[in-house]
PAMAR-946450 format. One line per 2 residues: for each residue x, y, z of N, C-alpha, C, O. Coordinates in steps of 0.05 Angstrom, whole numbers, plus 5000, padded with zeros to 4 digits. Layout:
PAMAR-946450
X,Y,Z,X,Y,Z,X,Y,Z,X,Y,Z ~ ...
END
This chain:
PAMAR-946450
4060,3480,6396,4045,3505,6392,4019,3502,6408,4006,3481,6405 ~ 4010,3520,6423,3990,3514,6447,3966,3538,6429,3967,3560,6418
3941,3515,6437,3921,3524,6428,3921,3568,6414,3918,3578,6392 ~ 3928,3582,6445,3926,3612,6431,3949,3624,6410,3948,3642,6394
3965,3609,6418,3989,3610,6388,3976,3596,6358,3981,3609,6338 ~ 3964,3577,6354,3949,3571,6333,3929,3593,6324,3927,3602,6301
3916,3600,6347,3894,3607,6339,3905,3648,6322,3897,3662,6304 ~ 3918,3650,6335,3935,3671,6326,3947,3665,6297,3943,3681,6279
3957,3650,6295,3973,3640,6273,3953,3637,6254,3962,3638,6231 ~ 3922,3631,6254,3912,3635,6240,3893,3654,6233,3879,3654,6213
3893,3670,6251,3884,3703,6242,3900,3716,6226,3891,3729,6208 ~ 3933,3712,6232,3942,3721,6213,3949,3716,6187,3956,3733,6170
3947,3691,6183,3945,3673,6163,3927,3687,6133,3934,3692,6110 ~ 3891,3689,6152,3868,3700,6138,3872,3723,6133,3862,3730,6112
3885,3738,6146,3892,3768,6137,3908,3771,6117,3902,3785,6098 ~ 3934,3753,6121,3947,3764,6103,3940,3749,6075,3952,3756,6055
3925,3733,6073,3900,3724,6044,3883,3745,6031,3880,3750,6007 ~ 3871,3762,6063,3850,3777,6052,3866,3805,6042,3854,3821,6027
3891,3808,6050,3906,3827,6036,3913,3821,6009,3910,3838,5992 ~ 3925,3789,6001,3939,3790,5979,3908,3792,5958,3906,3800,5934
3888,3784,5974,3869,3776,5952,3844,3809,5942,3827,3812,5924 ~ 3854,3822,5959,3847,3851,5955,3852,3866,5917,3836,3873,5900
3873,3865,5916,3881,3876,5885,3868,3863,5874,3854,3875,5858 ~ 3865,3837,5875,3857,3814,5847,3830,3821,5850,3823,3827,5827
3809,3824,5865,3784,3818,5870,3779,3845,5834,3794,3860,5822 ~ 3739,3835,5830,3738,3846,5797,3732,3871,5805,3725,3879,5827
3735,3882,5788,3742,3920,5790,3712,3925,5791,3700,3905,5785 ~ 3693,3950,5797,3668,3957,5794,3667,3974,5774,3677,3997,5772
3653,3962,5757,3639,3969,5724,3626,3988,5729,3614,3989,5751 ~ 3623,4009,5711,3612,4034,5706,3594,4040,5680,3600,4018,5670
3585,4046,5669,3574,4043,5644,3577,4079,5643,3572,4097,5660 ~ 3590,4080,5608,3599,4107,5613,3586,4113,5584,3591,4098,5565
3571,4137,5581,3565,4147,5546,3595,4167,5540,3606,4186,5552 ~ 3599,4156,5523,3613,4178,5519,3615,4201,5476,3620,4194,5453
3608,4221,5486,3603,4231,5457,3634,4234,5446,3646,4247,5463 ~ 3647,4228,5431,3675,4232,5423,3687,4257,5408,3698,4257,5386
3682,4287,5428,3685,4305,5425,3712,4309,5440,3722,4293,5455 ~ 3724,4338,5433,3745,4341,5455,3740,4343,5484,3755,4337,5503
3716,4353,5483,3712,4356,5502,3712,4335,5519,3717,4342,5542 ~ 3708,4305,5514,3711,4281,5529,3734,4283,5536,3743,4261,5543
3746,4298,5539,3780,4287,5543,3786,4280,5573,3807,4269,5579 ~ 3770,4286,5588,3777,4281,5617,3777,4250,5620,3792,4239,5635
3754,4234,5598,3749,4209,5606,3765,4188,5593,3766,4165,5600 ~ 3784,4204,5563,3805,4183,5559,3831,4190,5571,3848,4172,5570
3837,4210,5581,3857,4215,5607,3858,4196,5623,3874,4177,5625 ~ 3836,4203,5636,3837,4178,5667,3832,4145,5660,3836,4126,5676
3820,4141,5630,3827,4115,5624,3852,4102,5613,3858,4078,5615 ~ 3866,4121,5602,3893,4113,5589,3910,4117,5610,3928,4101,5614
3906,4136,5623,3929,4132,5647,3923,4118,5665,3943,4118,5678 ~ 3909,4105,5676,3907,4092,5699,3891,4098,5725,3891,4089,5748
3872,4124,5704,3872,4131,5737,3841,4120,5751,3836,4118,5775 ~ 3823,4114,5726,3804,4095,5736,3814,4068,5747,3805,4063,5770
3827,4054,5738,3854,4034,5746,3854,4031,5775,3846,4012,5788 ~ 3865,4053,5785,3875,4071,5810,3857,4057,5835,3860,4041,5854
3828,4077,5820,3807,4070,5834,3782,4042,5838,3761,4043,5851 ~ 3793,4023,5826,3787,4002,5819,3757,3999,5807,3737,3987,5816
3763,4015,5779,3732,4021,5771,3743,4014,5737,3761,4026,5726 ~ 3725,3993,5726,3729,3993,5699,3701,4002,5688,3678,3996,5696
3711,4019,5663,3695,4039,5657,3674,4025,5625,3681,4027,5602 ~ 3658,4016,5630,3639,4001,5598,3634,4029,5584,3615,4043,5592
3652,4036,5561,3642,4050,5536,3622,4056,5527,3613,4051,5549 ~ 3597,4066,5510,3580,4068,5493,3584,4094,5484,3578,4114,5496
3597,4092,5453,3595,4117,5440,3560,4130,5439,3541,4119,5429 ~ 3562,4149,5449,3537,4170,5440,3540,4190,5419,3562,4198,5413
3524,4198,5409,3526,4223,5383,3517,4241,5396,3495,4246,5385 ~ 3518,4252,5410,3502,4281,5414,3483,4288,5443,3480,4267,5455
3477,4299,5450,3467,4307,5469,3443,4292,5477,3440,4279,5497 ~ 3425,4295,5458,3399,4278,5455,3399,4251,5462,3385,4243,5480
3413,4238,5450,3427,4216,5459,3435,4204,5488,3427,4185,5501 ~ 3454,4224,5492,3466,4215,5523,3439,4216,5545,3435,4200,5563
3421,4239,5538,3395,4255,5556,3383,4227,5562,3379,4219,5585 ~ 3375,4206,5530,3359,4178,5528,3367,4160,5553,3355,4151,5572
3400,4160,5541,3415,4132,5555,3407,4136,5591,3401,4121,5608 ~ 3413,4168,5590,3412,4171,5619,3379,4161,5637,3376,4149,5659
3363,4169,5620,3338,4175,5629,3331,4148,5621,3307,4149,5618 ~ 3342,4119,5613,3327,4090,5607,3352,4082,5620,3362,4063,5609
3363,4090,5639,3391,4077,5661,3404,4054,5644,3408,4032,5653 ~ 3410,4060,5620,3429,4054,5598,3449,4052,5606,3461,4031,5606
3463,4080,5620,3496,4087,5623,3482,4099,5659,3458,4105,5664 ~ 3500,4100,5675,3506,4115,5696,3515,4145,5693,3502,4164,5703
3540,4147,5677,3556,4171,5670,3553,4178,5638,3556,4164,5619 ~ 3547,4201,5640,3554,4214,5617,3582,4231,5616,3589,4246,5634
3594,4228,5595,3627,4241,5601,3619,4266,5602,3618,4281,5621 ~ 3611,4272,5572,3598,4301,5566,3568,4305,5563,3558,4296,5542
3558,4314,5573,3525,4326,5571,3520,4355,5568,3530,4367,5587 ~ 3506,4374,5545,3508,4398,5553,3487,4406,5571,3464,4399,5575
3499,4419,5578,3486,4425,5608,3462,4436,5604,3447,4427,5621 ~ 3448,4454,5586,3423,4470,5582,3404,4437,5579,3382,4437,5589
3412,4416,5567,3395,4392,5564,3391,4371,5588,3373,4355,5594 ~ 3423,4378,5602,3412,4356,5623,3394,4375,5649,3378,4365,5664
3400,4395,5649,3380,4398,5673,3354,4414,5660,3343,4432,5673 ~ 3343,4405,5631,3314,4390,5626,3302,4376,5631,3278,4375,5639
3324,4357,5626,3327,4329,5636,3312,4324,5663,3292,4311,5667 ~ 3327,4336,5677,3324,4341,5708,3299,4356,5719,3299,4358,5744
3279,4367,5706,3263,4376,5706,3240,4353,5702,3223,4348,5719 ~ 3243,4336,5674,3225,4319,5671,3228,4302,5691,3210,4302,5707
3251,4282,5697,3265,4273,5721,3292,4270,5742,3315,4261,5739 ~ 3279,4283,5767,3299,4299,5781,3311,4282,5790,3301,4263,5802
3352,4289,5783,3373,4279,5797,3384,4263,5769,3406,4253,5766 ~ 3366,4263,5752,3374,4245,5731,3408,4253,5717,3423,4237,5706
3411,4272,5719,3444,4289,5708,3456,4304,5731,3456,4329,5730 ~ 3465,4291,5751,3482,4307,5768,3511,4305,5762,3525,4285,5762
3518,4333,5755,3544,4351,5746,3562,4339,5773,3557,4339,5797 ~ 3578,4332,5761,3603,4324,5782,3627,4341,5769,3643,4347,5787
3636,4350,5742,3654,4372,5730,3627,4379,5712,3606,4369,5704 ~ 3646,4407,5708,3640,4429,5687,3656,4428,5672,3675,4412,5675
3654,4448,5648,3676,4449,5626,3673,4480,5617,3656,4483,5600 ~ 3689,4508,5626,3691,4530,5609,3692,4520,5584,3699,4499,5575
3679,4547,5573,3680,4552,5540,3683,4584,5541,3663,4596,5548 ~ 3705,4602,5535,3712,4617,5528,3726,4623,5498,3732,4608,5480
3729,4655,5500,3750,4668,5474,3763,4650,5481,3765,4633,5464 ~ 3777,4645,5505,3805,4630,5500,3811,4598,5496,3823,4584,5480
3793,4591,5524,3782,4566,5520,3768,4558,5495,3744,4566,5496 ~ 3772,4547,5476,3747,4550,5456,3733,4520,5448,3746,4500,5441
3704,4522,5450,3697,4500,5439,3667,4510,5406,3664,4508,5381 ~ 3659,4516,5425,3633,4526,5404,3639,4555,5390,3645,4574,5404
3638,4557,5367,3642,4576,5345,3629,4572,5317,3622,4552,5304 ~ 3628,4605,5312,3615,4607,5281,3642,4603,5260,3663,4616,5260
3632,4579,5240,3667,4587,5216,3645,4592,5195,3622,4586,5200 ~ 3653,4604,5171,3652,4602,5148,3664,4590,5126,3688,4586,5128
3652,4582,5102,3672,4564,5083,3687,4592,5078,3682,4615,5084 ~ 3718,4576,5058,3728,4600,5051,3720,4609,5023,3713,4593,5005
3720,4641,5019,3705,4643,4993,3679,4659,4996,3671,4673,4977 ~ 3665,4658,5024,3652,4668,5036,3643,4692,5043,3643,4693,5068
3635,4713,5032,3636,4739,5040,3624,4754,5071,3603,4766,5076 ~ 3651,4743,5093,3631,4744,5114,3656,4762,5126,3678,4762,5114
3654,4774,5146,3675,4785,5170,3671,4780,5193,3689,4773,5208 ~ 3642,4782,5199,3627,4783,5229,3605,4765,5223,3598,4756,5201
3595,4760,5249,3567,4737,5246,3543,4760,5242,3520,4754,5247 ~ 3548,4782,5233,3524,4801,5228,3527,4794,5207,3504,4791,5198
3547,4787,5185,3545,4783,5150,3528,4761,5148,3508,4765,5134 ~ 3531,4743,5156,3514,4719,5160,3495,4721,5148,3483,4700,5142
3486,4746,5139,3448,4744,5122,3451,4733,5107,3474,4734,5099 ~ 3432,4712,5092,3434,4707,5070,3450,4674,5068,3452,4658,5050
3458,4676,5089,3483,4645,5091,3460,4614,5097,3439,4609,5109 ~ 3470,4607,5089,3460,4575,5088,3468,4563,5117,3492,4562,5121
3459,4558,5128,3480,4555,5157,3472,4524,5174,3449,4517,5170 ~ 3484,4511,5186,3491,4494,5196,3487,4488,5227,3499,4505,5241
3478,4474,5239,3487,4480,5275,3497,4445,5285,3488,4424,5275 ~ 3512,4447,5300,3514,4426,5315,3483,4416,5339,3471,4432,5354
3478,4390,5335,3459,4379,5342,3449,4379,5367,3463,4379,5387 ~ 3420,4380,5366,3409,4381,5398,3393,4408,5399,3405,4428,5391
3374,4409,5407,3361,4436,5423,3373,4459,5428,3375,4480,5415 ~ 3381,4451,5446,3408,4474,5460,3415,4483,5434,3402,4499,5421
3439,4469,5426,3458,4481,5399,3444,4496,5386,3452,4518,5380 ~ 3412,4486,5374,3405,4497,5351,3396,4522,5367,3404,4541,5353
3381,4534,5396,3370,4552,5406,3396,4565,5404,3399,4579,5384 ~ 3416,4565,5421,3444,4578,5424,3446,4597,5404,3446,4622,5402
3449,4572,5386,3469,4590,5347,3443,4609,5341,3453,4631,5334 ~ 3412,4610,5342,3393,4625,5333,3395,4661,5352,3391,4684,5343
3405,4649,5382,3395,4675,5394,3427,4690,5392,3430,4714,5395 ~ 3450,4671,5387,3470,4690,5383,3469,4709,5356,3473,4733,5353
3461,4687,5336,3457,4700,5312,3437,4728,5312,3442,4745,5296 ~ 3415,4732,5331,3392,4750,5334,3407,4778,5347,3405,4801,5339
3424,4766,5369,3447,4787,5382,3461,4804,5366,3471,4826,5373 ~ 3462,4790,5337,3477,4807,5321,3466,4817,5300,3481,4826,5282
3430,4819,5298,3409,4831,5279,3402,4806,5263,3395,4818,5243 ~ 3400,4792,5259,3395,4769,5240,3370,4753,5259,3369,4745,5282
3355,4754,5241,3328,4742,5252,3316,4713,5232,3328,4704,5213 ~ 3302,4707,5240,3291,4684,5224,3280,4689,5198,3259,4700,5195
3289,4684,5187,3269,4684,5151,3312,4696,5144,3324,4684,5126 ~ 3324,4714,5158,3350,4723,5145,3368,4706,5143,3390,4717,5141
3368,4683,5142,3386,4660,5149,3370,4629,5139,3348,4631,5129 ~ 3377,4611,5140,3366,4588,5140,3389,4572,5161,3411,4583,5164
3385,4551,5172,3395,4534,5196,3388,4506,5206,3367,4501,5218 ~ 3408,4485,5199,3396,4452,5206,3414,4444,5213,3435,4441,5200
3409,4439,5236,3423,4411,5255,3434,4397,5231,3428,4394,5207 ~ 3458,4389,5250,3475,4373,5222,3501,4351,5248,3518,4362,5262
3497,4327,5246,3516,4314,5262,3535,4313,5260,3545,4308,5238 ~ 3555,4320,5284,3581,4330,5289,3593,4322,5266,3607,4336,5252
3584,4292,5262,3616,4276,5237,3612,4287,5218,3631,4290,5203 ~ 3589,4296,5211,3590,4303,5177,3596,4342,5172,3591,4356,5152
3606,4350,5198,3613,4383,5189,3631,4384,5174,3627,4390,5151 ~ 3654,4377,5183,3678,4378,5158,3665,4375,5132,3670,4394,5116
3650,4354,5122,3646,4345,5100,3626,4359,5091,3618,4353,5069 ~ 3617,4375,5104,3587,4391,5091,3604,4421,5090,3591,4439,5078
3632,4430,5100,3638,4450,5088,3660,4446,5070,3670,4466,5060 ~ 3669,4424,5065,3689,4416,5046,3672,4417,5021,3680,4432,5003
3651,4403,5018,3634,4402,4997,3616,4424,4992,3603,4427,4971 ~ 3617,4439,5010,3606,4468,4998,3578,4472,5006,3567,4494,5003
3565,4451,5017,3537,4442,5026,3526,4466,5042,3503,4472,5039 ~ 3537,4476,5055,3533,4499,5070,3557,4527,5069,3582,4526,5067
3542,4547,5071,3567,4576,5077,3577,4571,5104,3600,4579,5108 ~ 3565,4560,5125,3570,4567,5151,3562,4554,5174,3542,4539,5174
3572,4558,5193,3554,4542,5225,3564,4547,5247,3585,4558,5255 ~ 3542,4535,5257,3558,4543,5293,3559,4507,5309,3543,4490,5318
3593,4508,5304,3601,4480,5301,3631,4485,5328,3646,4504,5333 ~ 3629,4457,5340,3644,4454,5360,3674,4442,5349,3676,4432,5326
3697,4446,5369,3719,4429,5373,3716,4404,5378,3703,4396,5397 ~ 3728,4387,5359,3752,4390,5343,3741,4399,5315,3758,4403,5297
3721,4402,5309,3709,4408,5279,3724,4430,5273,3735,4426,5251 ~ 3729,4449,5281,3731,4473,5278,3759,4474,5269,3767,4482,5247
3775,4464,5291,3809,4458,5266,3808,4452,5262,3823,4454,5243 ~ 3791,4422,5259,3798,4407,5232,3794,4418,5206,3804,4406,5188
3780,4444,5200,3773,4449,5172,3782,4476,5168,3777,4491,5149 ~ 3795,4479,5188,3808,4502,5179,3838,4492,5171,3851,4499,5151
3849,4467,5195,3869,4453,5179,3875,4442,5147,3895,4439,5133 ~ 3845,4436,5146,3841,4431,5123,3838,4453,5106,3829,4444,5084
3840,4476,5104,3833,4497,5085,3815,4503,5079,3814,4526,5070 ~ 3792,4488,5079,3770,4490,5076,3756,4513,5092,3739,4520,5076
3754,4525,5108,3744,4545,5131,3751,4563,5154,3764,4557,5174 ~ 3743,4582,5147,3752,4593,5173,3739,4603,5198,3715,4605,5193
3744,4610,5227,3737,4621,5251,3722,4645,5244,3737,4660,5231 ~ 3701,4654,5246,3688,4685,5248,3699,4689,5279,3720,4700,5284
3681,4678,5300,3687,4680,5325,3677,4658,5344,3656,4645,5341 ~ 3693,4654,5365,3699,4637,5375,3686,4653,5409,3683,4677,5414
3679,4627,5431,3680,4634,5450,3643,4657,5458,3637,4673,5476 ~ 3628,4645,5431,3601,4672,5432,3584,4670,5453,3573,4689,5464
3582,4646,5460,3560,4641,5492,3568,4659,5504,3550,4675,5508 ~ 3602,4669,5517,3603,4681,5538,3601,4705,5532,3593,4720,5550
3605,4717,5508,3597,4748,5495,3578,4753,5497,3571,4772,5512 ~ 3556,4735,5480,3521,4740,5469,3503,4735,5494,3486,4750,5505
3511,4710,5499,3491,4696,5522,3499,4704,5554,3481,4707,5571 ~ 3521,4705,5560,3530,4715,5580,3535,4739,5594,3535,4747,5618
3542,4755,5558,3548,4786,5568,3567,4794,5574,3567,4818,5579 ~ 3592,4779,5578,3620,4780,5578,3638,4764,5569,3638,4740,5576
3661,4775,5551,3674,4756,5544,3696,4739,5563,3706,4719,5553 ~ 3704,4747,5592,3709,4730,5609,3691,4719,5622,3701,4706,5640
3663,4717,5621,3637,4695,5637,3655,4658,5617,3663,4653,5594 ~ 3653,4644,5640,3642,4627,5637,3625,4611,5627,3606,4607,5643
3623,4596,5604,3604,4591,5598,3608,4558,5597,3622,4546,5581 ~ 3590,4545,5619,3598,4522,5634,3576,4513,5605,3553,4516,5613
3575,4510,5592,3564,4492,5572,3554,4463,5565,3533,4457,5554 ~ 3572,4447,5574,3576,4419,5586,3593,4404,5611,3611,4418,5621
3591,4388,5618,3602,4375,5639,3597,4341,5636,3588,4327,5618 ~ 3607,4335,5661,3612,4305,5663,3580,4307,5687,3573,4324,5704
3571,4287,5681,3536,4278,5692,3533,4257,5698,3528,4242,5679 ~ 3535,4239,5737,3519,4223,5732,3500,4224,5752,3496,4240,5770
3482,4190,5742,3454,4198,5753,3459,4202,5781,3481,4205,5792 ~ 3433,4203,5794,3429,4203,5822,3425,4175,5835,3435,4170,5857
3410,4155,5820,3404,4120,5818,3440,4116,5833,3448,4109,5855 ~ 3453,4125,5807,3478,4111,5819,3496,4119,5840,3516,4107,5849
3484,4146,5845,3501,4152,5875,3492,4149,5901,3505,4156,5921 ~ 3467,4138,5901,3454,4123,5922,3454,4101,5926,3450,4090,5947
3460,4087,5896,3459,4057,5898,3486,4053,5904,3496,4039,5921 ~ 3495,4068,5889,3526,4046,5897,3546,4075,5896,3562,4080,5877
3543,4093,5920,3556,4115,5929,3589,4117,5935,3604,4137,5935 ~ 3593,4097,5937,3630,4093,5940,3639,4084,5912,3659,4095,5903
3627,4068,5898,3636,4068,5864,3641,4100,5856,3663,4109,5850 ~ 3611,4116,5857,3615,4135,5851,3631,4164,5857,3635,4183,5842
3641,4159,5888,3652,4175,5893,3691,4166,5885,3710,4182,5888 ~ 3692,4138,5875,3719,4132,5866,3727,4138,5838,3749,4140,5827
3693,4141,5825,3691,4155,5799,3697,4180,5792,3708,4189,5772 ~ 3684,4195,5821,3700,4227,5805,3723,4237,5826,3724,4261,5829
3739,4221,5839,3769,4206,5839,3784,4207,5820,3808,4214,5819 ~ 3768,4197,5800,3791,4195,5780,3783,4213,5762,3800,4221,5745
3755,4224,5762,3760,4245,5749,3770,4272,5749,3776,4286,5730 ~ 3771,4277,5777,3784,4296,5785,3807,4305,5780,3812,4328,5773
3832,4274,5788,3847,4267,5775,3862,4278,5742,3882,4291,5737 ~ 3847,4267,5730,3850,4273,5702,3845,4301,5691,3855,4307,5670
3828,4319,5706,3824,4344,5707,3846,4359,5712,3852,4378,5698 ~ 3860,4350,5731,3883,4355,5743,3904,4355,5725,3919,4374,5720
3904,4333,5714,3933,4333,5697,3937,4350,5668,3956,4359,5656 ~ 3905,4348,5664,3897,4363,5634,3909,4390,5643,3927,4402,5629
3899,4400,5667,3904,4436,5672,3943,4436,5669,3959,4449,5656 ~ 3945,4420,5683,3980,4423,5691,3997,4414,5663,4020,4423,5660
3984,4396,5641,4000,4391,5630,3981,4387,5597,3975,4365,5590 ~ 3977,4405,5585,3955,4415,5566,3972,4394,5542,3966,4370,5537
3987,4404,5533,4003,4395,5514,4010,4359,5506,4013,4348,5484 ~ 4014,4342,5545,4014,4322,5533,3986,4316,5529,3976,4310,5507
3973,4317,5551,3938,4311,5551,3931,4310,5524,3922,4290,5514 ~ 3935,4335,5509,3927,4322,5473,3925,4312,5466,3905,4311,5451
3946,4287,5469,3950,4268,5456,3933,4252,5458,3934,4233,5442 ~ 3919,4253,5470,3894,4237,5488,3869,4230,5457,3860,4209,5448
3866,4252,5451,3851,4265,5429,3848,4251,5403,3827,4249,5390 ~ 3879,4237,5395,3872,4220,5378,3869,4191,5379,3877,4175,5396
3857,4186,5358,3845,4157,5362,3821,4154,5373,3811,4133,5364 ~ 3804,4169,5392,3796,4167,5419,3763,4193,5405,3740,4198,5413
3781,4203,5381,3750,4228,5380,3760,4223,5351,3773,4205,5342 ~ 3745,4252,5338,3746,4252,5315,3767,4262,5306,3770,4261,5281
3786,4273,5321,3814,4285,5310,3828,4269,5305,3835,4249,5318 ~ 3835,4279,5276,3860,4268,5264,3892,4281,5280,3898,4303,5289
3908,4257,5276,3925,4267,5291,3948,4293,5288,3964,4304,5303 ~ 3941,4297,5252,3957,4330,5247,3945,4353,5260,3954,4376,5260
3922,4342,5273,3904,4366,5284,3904,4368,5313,3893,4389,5320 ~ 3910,4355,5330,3913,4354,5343,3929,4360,5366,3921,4351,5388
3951,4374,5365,3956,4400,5372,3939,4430,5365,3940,4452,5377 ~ 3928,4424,5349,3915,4460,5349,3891,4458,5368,3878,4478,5375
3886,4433,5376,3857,4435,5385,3863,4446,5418,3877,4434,5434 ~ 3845,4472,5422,3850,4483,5444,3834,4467,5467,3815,4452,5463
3844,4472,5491,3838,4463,5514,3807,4471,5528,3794,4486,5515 ~ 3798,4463,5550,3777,4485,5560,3777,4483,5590,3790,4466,5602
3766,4496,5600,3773,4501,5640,3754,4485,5651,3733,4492,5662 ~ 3762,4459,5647,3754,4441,5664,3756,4445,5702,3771,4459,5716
3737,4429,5707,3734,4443,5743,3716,4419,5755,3698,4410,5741 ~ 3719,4411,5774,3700,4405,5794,3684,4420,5799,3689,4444,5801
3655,4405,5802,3638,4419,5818,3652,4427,5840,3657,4451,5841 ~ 3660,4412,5861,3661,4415,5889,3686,4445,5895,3692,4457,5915
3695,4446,5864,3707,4471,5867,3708,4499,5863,3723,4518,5866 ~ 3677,4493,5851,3678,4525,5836,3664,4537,5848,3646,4528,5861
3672,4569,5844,3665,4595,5862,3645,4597,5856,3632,4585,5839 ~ 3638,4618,5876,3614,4636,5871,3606,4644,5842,3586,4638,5829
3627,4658,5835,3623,4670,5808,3623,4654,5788,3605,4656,5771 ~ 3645,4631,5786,3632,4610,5773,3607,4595,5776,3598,4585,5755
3595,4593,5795,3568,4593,5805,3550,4601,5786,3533,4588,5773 ~ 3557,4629,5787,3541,4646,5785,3533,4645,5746,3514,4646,5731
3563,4643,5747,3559,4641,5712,3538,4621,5700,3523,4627,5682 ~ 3539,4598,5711,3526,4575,5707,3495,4580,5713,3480,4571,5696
3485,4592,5734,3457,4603,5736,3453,4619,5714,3431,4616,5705 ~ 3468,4637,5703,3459,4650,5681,3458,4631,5657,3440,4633,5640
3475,4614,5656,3467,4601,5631,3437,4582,5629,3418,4581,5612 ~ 3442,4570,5654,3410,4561,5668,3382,4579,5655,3362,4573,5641
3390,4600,5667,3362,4613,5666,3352,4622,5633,3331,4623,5621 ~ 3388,4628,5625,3379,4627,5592,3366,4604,5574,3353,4605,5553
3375,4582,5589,3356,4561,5577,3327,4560,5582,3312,4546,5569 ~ 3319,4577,5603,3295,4574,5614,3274,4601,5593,3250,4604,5591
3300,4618,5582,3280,4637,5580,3281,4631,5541,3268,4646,5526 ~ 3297,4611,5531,3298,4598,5500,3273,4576,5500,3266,4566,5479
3262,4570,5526,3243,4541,5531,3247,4522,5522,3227,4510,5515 ~ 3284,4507,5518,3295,4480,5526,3294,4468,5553,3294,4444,5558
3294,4493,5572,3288,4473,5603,3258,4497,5602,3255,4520,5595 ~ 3242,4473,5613,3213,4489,5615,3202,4505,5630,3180,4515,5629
3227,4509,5654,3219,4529,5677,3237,4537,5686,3256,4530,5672 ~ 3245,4553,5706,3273,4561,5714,3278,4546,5736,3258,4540,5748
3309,4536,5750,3318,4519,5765,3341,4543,5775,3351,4565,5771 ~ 3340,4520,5792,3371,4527,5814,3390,4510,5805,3390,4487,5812
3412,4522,5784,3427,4500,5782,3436,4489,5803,3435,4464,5801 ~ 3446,4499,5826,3466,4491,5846,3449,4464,5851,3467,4447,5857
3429,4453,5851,3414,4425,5861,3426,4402,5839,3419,4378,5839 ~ 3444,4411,5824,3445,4389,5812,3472,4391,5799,3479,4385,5776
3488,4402,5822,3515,4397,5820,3522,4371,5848,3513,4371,5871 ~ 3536,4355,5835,3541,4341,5854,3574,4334,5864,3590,4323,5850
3578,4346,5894,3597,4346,5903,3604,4315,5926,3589,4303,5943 ~ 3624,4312,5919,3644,4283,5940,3660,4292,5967,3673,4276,5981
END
């Protein structure tokens, strides 16, 4: 074997090392909040199936409670990604410090889509959220939520002093209307079947952001999304763009295939698994995909936060959608 045949023989040698040794090398860690709502579902999708896997990204957990929460982790570079953030809080967030929650998905909330809704216990003398006077009432946690449930409630004549209203953490709704603790609230999925599964309560209406706050019951009401920072798409920009790879991914499969995706749901949130079929879906999307009009919807929800004074000024959402 003459010197350029060796030397050949061992180029290819190193190659085909640096090939086999490609898969094995350690996957790039992500630090992910995740609140264990349905709404997370994109992020135990693409972890149970593979599709972070895919992208050679392993994903570090931290359950979060609530919005407030994820806003912290984000803003003390705790987590990189937030699964779910509602959107009226992170681009506060982004106000105090900019880039800190860049939207990589959205999440519809519609009549049909449904996540946020008014129930009542049963027993309750209510029909509409105008009966509401007089009700003891409840909201799911955070700024937002509590501003939300106040100005829908106002939409429908009910003002302050006609009502009473406290933040109350996601886990303990069921149990504060099983126990009677409250007439009512403006409480998210999966809470919402769960206690109606349970007998305990029922739907007034479903889908009110895009009615009250929006002004139509087909608007969009991009409510939350998947957020991460800006730190980490500068620092380490190909992690992140393999990140919403797979989230995209999983977005994908949720739309095409609603029914198995469910399944996702238990174990993984607070749904029990008899419930878990009723729990409806919501119109998940890429940033990098949505229209104009979806756009557009999302500026309106923006500016309504601006004009409730959870975000302190008005913004351009579009600055803090972040597209791959």
């Amino acid at each position: 074997m003459n010197w350029t045949t060796k030397t050949l023989a061992a180029i290819l040698l190193l190659a085909s090392m640096a090939g086999l040794a490609d898969p094995a090398r350690a996957q790039d860690k992500v630090s992910v909040g995740v609140f264990p709502l349905s709404s997370s579902l994109p992020y135990f999708v693409a972890l149970e199936r593979g599709f972070f896997r895919e992208q050679n990204i392993e994903p570090e957990m931290t359950k979060l409670m609530g919005g407030p929460a994820n806003v912290a982790a984000l803003m003390t570079n705790q987590i990189e990604v937030s699964a779910v953030l509602v959107t009226i809080e992170g681009l506060n967030a982004n106000v105090k410090k900019p880039g800190v929650a860049m939207y990589i998905a959205l999440n519809s909330q519609t009549r049909t889509w449904k996540m946020e809704q008014f129930v009542v216990r049963n027993g309750f003398p209510a029909n509409s959220i105008a009966d509401l006077k007089g009700a003891k009432l409840m909201s799911a946690p955070g700024p937002a939520n509590l501003n939300t449930a106040k100005a829908i409630l106002a939409k429908n004549g009910l003002k302050d002093g006609d009502y009473t209203i406290d933040q109350l953490d996601m886990g303990q709704h069921v149990n504060a209307m099983t126990s009677g603790s409250f007439d009512g609230g403006y409480t998210l999925e999966p809470n919402a079947s769960m206690m109606i599964k349970a007998g305990v309560a029922r739907s007034l209406e479903a889908g009110v952001i895009s009615k009250y706050i929006l002004g139509s019951e087909s608007a969009n009401a991009y409510a939350a999304g998947c957020a991460v920072t800006s730190d980490f798409v500068q620092k380490r920009p190909d992690v992140a763009k393999r990140f919403a790879a797979a989230w995209a991914k999983a977005i994908a499969f949720i739309n095409a295939n609603p029914d198995e995706a469910r399944k996702h749901l238990a174990k993984n949130t607070f749904t029990p698994d008899n419930v878990v079929d009723m729990v409806p879906m919501l119109g998940y999307v890429m940033a990098s995909d949505m229209s104009k009009e979806q756009i557009a919807d999302l500026q309106t929800l923006a500016d309504f936060g601006a004009s409730i004074g959870v975000i302190p000024e008005k913004v351009d959402a579009t600055k803090f959608l972040q597209k791959f």
